[in-house]
C-alpha positions in Angstrom: -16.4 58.0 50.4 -15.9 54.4 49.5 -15.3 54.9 45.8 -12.6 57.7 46.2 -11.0 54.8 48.8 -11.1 52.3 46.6 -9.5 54.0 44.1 -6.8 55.4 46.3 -6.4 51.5 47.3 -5.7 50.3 43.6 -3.1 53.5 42.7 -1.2 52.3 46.0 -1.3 48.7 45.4 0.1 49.6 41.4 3.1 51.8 43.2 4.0 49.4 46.3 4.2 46.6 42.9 6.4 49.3 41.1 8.7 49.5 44.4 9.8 46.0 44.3 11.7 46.8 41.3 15.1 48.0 41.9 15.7 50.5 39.8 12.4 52.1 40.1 12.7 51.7 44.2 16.2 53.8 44.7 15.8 56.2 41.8 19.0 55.6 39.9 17.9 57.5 36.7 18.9 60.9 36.2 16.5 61.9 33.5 12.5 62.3 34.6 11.8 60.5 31.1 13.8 57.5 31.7 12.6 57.4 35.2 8.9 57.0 33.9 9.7 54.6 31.2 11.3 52.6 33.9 8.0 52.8 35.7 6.0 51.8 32.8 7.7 48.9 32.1 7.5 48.0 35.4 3.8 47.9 36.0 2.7 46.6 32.1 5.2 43.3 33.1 3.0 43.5 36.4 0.2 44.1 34.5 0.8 41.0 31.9 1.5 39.1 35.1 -2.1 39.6 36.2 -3.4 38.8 32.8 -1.5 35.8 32.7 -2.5 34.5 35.9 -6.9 35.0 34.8 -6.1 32.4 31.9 
């Protein structure tokens, strides 16, 4: 199905972005909730790159 592919392209492009940063990449948090904040922020700067770069 293309649609399910291309939406299975789009979540592994947003977590191969989310790798590049360190502390998401080797998993230094203990906590689950600090882990995901450290996600979030990672992909909204990401994010605010992209909108950045439409201007």
């Amino acid at each position: 199905d293309p649609d399910a592919y291309k939406g299975r392209n789009v979540v592994e492009r947003a977590f191969n972005k989310a790798k590049h940063w360190r502390g998401v990449a080797t998993r230094y948090d203990k906590l689950a909730c600090t882990y995901r904040a450290g996600i979030v922020m990672a992909l909204t700067v990401e994010w605010l790159k992209l909108l950045g770069d439409m201007t």
